[in-house]
C-alpha positions as CSV (number, residue, x, y, z in Angstrom):
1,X,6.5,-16.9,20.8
2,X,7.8,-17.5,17.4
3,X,5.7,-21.1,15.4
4,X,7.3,-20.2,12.1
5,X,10.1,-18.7,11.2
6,X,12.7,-18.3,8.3
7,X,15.2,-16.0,6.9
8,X,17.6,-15.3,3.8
9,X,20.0,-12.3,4.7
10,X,21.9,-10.3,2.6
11,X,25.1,-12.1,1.1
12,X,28.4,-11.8,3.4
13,X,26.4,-11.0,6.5
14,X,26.2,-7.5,4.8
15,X,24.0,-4.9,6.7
16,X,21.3,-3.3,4.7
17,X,20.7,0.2,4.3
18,X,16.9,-0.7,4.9
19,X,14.9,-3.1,7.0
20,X,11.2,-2.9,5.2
21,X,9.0,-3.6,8.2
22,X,6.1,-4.9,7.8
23,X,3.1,-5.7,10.1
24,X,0.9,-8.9,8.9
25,X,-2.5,-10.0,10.0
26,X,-4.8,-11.5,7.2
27,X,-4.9,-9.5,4.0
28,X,-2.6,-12.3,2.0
29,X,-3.6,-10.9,-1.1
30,X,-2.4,-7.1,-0.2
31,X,0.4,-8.4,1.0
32,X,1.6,-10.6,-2.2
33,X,1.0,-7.0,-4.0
34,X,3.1,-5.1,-1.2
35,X,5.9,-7.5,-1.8
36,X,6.1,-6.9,-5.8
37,X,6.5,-3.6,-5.8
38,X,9.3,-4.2,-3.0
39,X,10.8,-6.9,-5.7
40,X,10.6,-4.2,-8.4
41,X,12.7,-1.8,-6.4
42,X,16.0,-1.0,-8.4
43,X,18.3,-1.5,-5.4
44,X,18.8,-5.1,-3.1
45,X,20.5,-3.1,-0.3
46,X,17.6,-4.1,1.7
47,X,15.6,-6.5,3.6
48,X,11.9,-7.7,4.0
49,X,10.9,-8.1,7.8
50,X,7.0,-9.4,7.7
51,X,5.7,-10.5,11.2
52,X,2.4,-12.3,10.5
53,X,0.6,-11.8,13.9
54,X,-1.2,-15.2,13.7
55,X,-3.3,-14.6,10.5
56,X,-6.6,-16.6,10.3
57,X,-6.9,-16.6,6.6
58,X,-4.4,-19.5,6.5
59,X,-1.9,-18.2,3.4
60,X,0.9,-17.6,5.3
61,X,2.6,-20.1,3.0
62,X,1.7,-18.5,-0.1
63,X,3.6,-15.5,1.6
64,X,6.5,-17.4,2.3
65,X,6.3,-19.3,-1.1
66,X,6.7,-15.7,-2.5
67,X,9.6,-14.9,-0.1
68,X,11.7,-17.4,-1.5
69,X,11.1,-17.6,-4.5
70,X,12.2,-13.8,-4.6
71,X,15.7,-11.9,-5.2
72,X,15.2,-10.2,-2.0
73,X,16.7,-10.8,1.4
74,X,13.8,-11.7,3.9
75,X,13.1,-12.5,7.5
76,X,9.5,-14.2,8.3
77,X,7.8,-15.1,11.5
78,X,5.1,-16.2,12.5
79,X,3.5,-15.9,16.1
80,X,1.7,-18.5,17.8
81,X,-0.9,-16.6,19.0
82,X,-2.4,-12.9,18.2
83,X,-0.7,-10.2,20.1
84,X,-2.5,-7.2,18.3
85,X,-1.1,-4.5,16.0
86,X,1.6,-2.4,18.1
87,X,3.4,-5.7,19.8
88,X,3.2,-7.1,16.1
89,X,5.0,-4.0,14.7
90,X,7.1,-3.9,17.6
91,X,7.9,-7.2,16.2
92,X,8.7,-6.6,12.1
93,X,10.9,-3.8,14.0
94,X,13.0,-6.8,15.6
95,X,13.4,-8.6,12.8
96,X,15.6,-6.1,10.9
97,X,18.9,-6.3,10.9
98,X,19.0,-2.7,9.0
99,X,20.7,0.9,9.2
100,X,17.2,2.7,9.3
101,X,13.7,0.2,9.4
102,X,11.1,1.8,6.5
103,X,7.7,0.9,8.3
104,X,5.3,-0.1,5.4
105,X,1.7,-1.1,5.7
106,X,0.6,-4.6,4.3
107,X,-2.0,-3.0,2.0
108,X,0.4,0.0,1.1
109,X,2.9,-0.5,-2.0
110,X,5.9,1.7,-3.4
111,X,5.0,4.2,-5.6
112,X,7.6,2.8,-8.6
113,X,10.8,1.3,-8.4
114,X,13.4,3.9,-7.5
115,X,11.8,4.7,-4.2
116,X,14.6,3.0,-1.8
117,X,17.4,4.4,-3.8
118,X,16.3,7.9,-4.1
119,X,14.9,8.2,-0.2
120,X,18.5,7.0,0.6
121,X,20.3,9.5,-1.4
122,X,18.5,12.0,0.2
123,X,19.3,10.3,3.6
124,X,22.9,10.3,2.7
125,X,22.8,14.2,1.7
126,X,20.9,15.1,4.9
127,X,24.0,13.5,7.3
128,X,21.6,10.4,8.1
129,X,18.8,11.5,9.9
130,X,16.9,9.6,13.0
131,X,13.6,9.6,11.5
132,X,12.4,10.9,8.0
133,X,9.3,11.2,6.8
134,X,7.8,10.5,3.0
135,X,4.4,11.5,1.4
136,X,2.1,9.7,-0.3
137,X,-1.0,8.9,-2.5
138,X,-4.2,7.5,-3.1
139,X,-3.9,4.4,-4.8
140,X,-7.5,4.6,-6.8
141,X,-6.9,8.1,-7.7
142,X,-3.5,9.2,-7.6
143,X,-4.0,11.7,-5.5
144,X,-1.2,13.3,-3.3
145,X,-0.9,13.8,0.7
146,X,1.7,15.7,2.0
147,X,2.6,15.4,5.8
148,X,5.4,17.2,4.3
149,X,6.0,20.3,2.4
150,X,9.7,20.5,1.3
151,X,12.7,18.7,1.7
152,X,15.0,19.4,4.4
153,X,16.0,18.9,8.6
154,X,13.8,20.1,10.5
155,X,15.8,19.9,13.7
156,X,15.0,17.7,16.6
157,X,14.1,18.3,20.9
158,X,10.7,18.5,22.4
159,X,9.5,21.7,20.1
160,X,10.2,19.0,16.9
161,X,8.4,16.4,18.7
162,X,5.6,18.4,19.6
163,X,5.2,19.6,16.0
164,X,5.6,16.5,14.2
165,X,3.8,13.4,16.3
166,X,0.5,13.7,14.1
167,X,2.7,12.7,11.0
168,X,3.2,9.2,12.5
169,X,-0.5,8.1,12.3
170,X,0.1,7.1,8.5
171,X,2.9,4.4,9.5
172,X,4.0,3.9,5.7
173,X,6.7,5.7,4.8
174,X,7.9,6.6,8.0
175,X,11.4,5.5,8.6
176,X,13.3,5.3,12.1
177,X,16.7,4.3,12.6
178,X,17.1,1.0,14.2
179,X,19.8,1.5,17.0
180,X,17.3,3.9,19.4
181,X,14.6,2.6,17.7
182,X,15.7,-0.8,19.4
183,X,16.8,0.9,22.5
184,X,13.3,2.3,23.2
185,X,11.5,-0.6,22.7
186,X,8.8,-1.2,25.2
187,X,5.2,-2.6,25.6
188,X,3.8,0.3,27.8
189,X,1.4,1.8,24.8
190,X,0.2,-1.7,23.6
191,X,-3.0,-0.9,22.2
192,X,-3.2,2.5,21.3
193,X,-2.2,1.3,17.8
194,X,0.3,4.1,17.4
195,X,3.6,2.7,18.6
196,X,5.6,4.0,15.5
197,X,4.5,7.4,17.2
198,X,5.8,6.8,20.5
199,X,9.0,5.5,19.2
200,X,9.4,8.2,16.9
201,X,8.3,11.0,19.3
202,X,10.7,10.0,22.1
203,X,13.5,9.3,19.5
204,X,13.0,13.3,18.1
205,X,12.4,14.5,22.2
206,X,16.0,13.2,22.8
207,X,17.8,14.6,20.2
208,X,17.5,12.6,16.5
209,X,17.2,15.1,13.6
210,X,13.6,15.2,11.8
211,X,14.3,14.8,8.0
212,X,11.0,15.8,5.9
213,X,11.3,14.5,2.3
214,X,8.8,15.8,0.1
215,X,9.0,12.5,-2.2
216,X,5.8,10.1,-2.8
217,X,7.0,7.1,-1.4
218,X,3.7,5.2,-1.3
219,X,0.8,4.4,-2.8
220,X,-2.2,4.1,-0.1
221,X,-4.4,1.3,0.3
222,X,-3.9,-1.0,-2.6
223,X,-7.3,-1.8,-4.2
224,X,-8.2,-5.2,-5.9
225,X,-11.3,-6.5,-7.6
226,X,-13.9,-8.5,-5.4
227,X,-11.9,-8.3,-2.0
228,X,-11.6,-5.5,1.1
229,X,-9.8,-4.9,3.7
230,X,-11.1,-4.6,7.1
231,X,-12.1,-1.1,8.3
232,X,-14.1,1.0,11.0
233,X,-15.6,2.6,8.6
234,X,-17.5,-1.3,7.5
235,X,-18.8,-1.8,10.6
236,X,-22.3,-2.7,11.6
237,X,-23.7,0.0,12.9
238,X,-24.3,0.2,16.3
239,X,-27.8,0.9,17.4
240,X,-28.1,2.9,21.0
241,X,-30.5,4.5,23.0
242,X,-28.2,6.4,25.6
243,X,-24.6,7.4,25.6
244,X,-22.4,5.2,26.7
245,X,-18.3,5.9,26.6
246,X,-17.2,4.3,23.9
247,X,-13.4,4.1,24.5
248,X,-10.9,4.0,21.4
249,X,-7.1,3.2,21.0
250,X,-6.8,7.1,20.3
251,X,-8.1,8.0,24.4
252,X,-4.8,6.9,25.0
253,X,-2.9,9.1,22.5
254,X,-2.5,12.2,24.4
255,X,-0.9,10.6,27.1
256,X,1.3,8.7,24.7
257,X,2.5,12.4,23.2
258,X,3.3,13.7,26.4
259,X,5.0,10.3,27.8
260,X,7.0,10.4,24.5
261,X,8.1,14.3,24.6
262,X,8.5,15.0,28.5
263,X,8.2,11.9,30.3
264,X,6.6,12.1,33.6
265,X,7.7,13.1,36.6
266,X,8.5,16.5,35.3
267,X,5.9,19.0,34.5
268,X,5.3,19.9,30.7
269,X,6.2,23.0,30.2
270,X,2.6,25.1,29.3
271,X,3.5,26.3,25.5
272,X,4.2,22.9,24.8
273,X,1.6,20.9,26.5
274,X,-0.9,23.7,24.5
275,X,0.8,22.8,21.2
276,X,0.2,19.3,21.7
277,X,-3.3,20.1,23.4
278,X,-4.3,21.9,20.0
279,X,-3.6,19.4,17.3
280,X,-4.6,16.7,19.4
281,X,-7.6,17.7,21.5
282,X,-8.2,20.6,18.3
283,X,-8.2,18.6,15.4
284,X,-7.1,14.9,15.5
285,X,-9.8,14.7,18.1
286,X,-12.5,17.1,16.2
287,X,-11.9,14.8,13.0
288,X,-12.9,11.4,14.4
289,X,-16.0,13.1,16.2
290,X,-16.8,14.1,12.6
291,X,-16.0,10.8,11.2
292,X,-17.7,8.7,13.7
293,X,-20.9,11.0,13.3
294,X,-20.4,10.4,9.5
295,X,-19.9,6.0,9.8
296,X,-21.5,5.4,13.2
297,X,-24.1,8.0,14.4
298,X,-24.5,11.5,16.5
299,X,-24.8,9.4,19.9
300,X,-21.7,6.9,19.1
301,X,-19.4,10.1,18.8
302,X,-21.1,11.7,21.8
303,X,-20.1,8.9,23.8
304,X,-16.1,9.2,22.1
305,X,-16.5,13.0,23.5
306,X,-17.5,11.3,27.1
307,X,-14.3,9.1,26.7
308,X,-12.1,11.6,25.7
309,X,-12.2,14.3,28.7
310,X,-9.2,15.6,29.4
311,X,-9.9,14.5,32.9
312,X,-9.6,10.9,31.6
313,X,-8.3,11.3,28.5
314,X,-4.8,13.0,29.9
315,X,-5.0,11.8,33.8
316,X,-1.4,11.2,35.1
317,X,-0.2,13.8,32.6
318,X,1.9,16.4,34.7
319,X,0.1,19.7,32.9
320,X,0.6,23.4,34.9
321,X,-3.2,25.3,35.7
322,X,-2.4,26.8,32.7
323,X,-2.2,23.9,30.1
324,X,-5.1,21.9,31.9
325,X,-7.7,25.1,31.3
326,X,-6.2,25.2,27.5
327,X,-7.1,21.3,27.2
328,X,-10.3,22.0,28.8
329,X,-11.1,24.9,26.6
330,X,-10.0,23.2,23.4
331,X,-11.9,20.3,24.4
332,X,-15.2,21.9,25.1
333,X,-14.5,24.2,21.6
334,X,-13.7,21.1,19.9
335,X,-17.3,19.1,21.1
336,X,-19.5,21.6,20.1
337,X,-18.6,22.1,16.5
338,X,-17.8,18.2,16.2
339,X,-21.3,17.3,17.8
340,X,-23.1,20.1,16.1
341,X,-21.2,20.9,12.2
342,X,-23.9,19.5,9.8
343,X,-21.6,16.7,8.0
344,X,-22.5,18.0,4.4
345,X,-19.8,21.2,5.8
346,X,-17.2,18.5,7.0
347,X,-16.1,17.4,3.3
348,X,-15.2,20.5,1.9
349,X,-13.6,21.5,5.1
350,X,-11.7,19.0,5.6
351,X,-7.8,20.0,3.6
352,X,-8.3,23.6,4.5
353,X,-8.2,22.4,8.3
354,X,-5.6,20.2,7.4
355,X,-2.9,22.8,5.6
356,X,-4.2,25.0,9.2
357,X,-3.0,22.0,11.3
358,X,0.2,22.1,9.5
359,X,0.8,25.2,10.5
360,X,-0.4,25.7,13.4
361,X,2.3,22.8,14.3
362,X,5.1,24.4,12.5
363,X,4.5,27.7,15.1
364,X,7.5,28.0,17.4
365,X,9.7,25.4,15.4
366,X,12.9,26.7,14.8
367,X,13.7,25.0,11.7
368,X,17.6,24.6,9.7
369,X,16.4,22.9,7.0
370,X,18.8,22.2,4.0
């Protein structure tokens, strides 16, 4: 349910090129910075969706304030009570009224002002794509992450979907186009935190061409004197003398994958389910073990290895003999060198295992990129 909501469309009933989508829950003063560089764009062939998912800061007006005050076309709501951050996206999402919806996060701004006009030029030369992806920076230092190499379609099917579902865990940047992505809409992954990747993955499984733009669209995680946004990484410690599970939105992203690029009943077809199996058991997996040994301790990321078995962590996933001894193998591989790697290794490790993930993902891909 909807307790505020308002909304200044583009003039004429026009459509715009882009819905910006943004997800809102506290962070007011991230937000206010999100929406200047959105006002500094050099184009107004777009719209602002924010969907405040019942903030308890209590400056939703100021948000709203700025809103209308602006030049830009906007649609605001707010809920009336908390419904977490994939039904909240899900939300921004059906507020646009957009070609394509450009999902942006509410501490995330554009990198200058030509960013909508140039990623739709290249849109435009690419024969408007289903879903594109951008790159990005860090804000405090400038510098560059590339989910993306080079500039061109990449194709679409299960093989594309396979290979690109790890580049939706940054949601900024990403961009989907709205007819599917409203088609598709659905509340089955609620909490795993990664609907954009469901969305996306199916749309790409079905047929919607992969554009990769190698343009930095976004600057990450806008910092600002005396105030922080909320993280796993500031959390109080948690002090324990066994191992319990400790069960994470991302337990529920393999299944996710595989719902998204061969829904069930049919069996995955073994080189796929080993592709998936190996960035996401191989690495996504093998990185938060790392990081949870790093923020947490050694026994809290034992007990996200309990959770993450492939006998729970993929259950009701339709895998051959084949794939389910390659998740198990991974798996195991993957716990031992995540439980065991002293953490003063994982640092320097870390973008040389990232530019492997890449390509590990980009085997088997047949690519017409232009």
């Amino acid at each position: 349910m909807t307790a505020v909501f308002e909304e200044r469309r583009l003039p004429g009933g026009r459509t715009p090129f882009f819905s910006v989508c943004i997800p809102q829950f506290n962070r007011t003063s991230f937000l206010l910075c999100v929406l200047r560089s959105l006002e500094d764009q050099d184009t107004r062939d777009f719209e602002v969706c924010v969907s405040d998912d019942r903030s308890t800061d209590e400056r939703w007006a100021e948000v709203l304030e700025f809103l209308r005050h602006s030049t830009m076309a906007f649609a605001y709501s707010r809920a009336e009570r908390n419904v977490g951050y994939d039904g909240n996206l899900r939300q921004a999402m059906a507020l646009g009224t957009g070609r394509y919806l450009f999902l942006l996060g509410n501490d995330d701004v554009l990198k200058d002002g030509q960013v909508l006009s140039t990623l739709r030029a290249e849109m435009e030369r690419a024969g408007d794509p289903a879903v594109v992806f951008t790159n990005f920076e860090e804000y405090s230092t400038g510098a560059p992450e590339r989910r993306v190499r080079r500039t061109g379609v990449i194709g679409s099917g299960p093989d594309v979907a396979a290979a690109s579902f790890r580049k939706f865990s940054f949601v900024s940047g990403v961009v989907l186009a709205a007819a599917p992505t409203r088609r598709l809409s659905t509340a089955t992954w609620d909490g795993s935190e990664m609907y954009q990747m469901y969305i996306g993955s199916r749309m790409i499984a079905e047929g919607g061409r992969v554009l990769d733009a190698d343009l930095i669209a976004i600057r990450k995680d806008v910092r600002l004197p005396g105030e922080q946004v909320d993280s796993y990484a500031r959390r109080p410690r948690a002090v324990l003398r066994t191992i319990p599970e400790q069960r994470l939105p991302f337990d529920r992203l393999g299944r996710l994958v595989f719902d998204a690029i061969a829904p069930a009943p049919q069996r995955v077809p073994t080189p796929l389910a080993c592709r998936v199996v190996v960035q996401y058991l191989g690495f996504q997996y093998l990185y938060w073990l790392l990081e949870y040994r790093r923020v947490q301790s050694w026994r809290f990321a034992a007990g996200v290895g309990r959770a993450m078995r492939p006998a729970r962590s993929l259950v009701g996933v339709h895998l051959s003999w084949a794939a389910r001894m390659c998740a198990a193998g991974v798996y195991a591989g993957a716990t031992l060198v995540g439980l065991t790697l002293p953490l003063a290794v994982f640092g320097p490790l870390r973008e040389p295992a990232t530019r492997f993930a890449r390509r590990i993902s980009d085997l088997g891909t047949s690519t017409s990129r232009s």
